[in-house]
N, C-alpha and C positions, 0 to 999 in steps of 0.2 A: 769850883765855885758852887754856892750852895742856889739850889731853886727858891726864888721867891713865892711868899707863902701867899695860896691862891684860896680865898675862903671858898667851901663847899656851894653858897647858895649863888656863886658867879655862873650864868647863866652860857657863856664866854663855852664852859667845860664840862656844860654837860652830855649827856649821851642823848644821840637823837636813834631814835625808833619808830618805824611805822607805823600808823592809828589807824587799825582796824574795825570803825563799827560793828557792835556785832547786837545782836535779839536774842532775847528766849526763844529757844528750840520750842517751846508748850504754844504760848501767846504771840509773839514777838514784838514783845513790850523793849524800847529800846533804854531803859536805863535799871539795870542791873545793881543788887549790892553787892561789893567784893566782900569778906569775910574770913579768907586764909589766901595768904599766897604762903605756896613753901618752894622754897629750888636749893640748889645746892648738889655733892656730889657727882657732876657732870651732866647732871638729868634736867632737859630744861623747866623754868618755872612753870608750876602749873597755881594756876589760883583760881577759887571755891564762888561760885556766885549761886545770889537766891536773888529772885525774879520780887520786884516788888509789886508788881500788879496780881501774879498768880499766885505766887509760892514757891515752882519748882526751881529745885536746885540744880545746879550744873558745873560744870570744869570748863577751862579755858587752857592754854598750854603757850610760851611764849618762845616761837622759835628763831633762831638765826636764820637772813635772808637767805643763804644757800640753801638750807632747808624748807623753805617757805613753798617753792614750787614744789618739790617733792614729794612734800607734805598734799597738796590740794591735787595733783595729778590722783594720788591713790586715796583720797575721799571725796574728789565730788564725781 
């Protein structure tokens, strides 16, 4: 039997993720512009922000929950 057709913007399916506030490392101005996300072969997203209060630019990195404490144990 064939699956009924589910449009993309049903909200029903989509992916939930963590929302992590985050600041400019310079100012910590909290609203950031994105400007590039790139991901793909197996490396997770990373995506390009510039600070609109300052200027500076910076990365962000999008990881899966298991990795998430891993991650903050060996940076902060």
């Amino acid at each position: 039997m064939d699956e009924p057709f589910v449009p993309e913007e049903d909200e029903r399916f989509l992916p939930i993720v963590p929302f992590m506030p985050f600041r400019c490392p310079a100012c910590r101005h909290a609203k950031p512009k994105t400007y590039t996300v790139r991901q793909g072969g197996g490396v997770p997203a990373t995506r390009h922000h510039k600070c609109q209060n300052c200027g500076q630019r910076y990365k962000s990195i999008e990881l899966k929950r298991e990795d998430l404490k891993a991650w903050v144990e060996r940076n902060m």
